[in-house]
Steps between C-alpha positions, in 0.01 A plus 500: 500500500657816399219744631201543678267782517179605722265719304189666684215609221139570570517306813634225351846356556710332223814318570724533203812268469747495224710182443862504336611204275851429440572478107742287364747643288530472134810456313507567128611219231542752209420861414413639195677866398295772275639818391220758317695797290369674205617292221442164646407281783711197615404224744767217592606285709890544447731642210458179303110484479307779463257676282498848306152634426548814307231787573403796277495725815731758332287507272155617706680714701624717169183497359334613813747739574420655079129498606583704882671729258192554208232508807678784712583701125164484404300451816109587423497378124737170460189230551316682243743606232589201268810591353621548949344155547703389182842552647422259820630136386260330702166683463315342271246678281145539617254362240 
């Protein structure tokens, strides 16, 4: 027993007792290493096997930065306009 509490409400009295429990402890048999960075993502367990998984993040972030650029140079009109909505890579026409 780790605790033990007497609590008085509306005339009532609760005993409340709170029990500890040892835990064993766990040892790890392998571990897995992942490193995120712009231009990739690689997960392995040593320097002999591991995997590259190439990302396009480079990519997004230039194109967002382009449209951050067109929406604060033309800030009321570049949703409307279609030759402003034009220059974004990713914004696809309406139709």
């Amino acid at each position: 027993m780790k605790e033990a509490r007497l609590v008085a409400k509306d005339d009532k009295a609760f005993l409340e007792v709170v029990f500890g429990k040892q835990l064993k402890k766990v040892e790890p048999k392998s571990s897995v290493a992942v490193d995120i960075d712009m231009g990739e993502i690689v997960v392995g367990r040593d320097d002999i096997n591991y995997v590259r998984i190439p990302t396009r993040l480079e990519e997004v972030h230039h194109c967002k930065s382009l449209a951050e650029n067109l929406q604060k140079k033309y800030q009321r009109r570049w949703r409307e306009n279609k030759r402003i909505l034009a220059r974004f890579p990713f914004f696809p026409p309406k139709g």
